[in-house]
N, C-alpha and C positions, 0 to 999 in steps of 0.2 A: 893422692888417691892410690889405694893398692889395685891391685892388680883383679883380687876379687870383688871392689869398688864397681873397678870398671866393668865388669863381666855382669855386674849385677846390672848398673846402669845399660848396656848394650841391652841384657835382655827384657828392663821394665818397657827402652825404647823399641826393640822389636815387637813385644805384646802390644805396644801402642797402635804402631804401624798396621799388626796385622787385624785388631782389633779395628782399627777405622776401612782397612780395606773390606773388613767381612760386616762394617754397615755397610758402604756404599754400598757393595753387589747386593746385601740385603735388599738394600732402596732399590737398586736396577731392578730386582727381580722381582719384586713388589711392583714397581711400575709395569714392566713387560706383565705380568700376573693380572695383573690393571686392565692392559689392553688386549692380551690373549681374550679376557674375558667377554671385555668390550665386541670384540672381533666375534666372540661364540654369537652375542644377542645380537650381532649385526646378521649372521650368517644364517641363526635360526628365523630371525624376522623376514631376512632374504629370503628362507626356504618357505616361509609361510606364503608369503606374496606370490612367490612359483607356485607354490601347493595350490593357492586360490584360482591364480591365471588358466592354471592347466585344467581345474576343474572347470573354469567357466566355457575354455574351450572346447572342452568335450563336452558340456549339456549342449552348449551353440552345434556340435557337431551330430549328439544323436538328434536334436532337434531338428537341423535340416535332412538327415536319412529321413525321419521320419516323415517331414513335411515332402520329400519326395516317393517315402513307400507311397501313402496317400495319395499323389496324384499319379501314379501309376497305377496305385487299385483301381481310383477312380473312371481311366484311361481303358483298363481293362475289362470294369465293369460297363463303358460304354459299348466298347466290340462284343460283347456278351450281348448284350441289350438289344443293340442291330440287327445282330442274324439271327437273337431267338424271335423280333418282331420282322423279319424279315419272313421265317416260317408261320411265323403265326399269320401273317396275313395271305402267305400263298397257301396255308390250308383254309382259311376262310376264305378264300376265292376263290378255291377249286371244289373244297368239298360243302357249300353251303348252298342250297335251291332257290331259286328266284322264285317269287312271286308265282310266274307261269308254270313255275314246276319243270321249267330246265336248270337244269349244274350251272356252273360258272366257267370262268376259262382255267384250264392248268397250266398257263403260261408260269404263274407265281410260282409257284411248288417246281418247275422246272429249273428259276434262275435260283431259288432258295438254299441257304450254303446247308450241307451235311454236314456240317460240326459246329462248336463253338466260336472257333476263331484263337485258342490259347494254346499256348505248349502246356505238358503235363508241371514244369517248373514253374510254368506262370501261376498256374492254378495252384499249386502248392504254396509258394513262397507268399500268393497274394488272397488268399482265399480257406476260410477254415473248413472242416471236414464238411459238415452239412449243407456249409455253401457250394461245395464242391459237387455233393451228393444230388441237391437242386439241380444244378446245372448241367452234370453228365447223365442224367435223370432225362431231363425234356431231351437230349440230344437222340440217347441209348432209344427212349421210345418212338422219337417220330424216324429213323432211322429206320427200326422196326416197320413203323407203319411204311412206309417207302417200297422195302423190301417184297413186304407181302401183299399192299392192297392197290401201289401207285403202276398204274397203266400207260402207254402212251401210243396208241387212241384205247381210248374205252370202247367197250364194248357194255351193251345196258345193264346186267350184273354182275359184273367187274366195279361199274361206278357203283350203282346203290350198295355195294359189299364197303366199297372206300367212305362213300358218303355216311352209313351206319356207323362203320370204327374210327372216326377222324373224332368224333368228341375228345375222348380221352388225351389224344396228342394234344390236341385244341387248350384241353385243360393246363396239361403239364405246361405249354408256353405261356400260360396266361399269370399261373401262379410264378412263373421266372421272372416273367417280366414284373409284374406286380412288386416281387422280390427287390429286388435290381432297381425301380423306378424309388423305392421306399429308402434302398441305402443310396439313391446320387442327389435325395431330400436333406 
């Protein structure tokens, strides 16, 4: 064999060679390609199962906010409730005429609270505008009446002045409470 024999043989055997090496890493990289891909639809199916977990746990999440806004509106609408029936009946006991055509006692209206009972964020956070408006409504008027027509001792029209204006107050606590008994329904 000559010498360009050889050179020829060397080089058909090196194309051999490099030929079978550039399948194999072919096939390697085909298989890796295989599993890279495998890995994608493991990773997206992974991130779906998270995507769903995490939604579930956030509806569970605003659902218990919610189920606790709830029982604290509820909570607040009962302290509402109390001292607007708490007024409502110490004007009905002081300012209503017995039978005989004497007053009542003002002990009620004495113990009876000036306000609602809420901070202005409670009322905000747990209460919309007109409920709002309801309720600092009967507060703002019998406040009022207080101011101007509540005595303590009466004198004879001093009282009949209170007994005459106490309707309207009378009224406002009636439609609160009214309000109020229809939303703890």
């Amino acid at each position: 064999m000559s010498s360009s024999d050889w050179l020829t043989a060397i080089n058909i055997f090196m194309s051999t060679v490099l030929t079978i090496i550039i399948i194999v890493l072919t096939s390697k990289g085909s298989r890796i390609n295989e599993q890279n891909a495998a890995a994608a639809r493991d990773s997206a199916e992974s991130a779906k199962l998270t995507y769903e977990l995490s939604k579930q746990m956030f509806e569970r999440q605003i659902k218990k906010e919610q189920r606790s806004w709830e029982a604290l509106r509820r909570r607040y609408l009962r302290i509402v409730l109390n001292n607007a029936r708490s007024c409502h009946f110490g004007l009905l006991q002081a300012y209503s005429v017995r039978i005989d055509g004497t007053s009542n006692s003002i002990v009620e209206i004495r113990k009876a609270p000036r306000g609602h009972g809420l901070t202005n964020e409670q009322l905000a956070e747990y209460f919309d505008d007109t409920e709002i408006e309801t309720i600092d409504k009967a507060w703002l008027v019998f406040n009022d009446f207080i101011t101007k027509y509540f005595k303590d001792p009466y004198n004879g029209d001093d009282e009949l002045a209170a007994i005459s204006n106490a309707g309207g107050t009378i009224e406002e606590f009636h439609k609160l409470i009214s309000f109020i008994e229809k939303e703890l329904t």
